[in-house]
N, C-alpha and C positions, 0 to 999 in steps of 0.2 A: 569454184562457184560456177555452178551451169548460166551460161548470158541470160538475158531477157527477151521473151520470144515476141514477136512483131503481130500482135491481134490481127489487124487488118492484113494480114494473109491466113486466116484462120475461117472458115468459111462459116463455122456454128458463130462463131463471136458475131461477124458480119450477119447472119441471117436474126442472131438476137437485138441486134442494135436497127434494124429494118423493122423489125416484131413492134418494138419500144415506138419508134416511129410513126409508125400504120395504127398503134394501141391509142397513141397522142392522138391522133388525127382521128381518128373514127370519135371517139367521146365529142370530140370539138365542131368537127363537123357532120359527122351525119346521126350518131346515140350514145348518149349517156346512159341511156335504158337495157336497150336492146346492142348484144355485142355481134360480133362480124359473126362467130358461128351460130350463133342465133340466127342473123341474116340468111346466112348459107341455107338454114334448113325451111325456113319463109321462103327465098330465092328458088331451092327445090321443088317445092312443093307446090310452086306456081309456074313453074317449065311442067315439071311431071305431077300431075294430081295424082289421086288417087293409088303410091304407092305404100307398102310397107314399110315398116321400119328396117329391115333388116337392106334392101332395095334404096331406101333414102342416107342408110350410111355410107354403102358404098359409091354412091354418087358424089358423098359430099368430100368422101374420103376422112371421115371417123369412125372410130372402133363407137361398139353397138353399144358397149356402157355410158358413153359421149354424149353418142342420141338419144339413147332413152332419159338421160337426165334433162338433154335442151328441150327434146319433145315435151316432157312432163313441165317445163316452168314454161314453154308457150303456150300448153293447155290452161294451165294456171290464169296464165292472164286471157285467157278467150282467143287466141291468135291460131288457136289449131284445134281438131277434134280430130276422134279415132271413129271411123266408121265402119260396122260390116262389111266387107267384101260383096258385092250382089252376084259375084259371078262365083262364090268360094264362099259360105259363110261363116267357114270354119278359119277365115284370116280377116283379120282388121287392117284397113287402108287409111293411110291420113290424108285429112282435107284444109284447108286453111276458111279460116271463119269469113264473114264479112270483115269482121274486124283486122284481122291477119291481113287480109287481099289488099285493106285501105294500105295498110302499115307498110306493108311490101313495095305499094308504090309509091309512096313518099320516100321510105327508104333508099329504094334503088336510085331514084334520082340524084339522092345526096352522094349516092356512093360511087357517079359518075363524076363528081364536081369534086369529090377530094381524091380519088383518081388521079385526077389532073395536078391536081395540088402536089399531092405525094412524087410524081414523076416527073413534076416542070425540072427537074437539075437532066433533065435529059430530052435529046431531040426526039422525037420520031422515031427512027430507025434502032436508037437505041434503046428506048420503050421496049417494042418489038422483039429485038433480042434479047432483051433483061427478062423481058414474060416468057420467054420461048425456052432460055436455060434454066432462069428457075422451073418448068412445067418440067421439063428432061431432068433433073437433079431430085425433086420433091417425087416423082414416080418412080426413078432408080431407088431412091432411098423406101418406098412403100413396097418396092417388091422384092426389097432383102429384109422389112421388118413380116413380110405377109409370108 
């Protein structure tokens, strides 16, 4: 009989039990409505206006089948539109509505405060590293699936 392997040295199990976590805490504290990749492309779209879609996934770092499905249920609810290009009018650029801009900024504010919440089991410094290997781990692993 092969022993039993030790999850918490398994980094996917580790990164799904964070996933579970950050999923808990965003419904609770910052939307029940509106999910983190939802955010993501709100959050996008109000650093960089006026980008494409194909431009807003790799920002966000979702495959284009991803965005067009979030794009299409923000347009739904009023939070995004697709605009001609005035410089190109042969490509459509997205914009975020009034309504999207409000959403965005109440948003971001929540998502500063469970932030905090999510990483109080850590000081400072180790914040900082925790953000810095996952960034170096999550972009290794994007540029063997790319």
């Amino acid at each position: 009989m092969v022993p039993a392997v030790d999850l918490n040295t398994h980094p996917g199990h580790l990164a799904r039990r964070l996933q579970q976590a950050h999923t808990l805490l965003w419904g609770a504290m910052v939307s029940e409505e509106t999910t983190s990749p939802q955010f993501a492309v709100l959050n996008a779209l109000a650093e960089k206006p006026d980008i494409d879609q194909r431009t807003l996934s790799e920002h966000v770092h979702l495959d284009r089948s991803t965005i067009a499905d979030l794009v299409a249920r923000l347009g739904r609810r009023g939070l995004v539109r697709r605009v001609r290009d005035p410089e190109d009018g042969r490509r459509n650029v997205l914009k975020l509505t009034d309504e999207g801009a409000a959403l965005h900024r109440k948003l971001a504010a929540r998502t500063v405060r469970m932030n905090r919440v999510f990483l109080t089991p850590l000081d400072e410094a180790e914040q900082e590293t925790l953000l810095r290997l996952l960034a170096r781990v999550a972009e290794a692993a994007e540029e063997l699936r790319g």
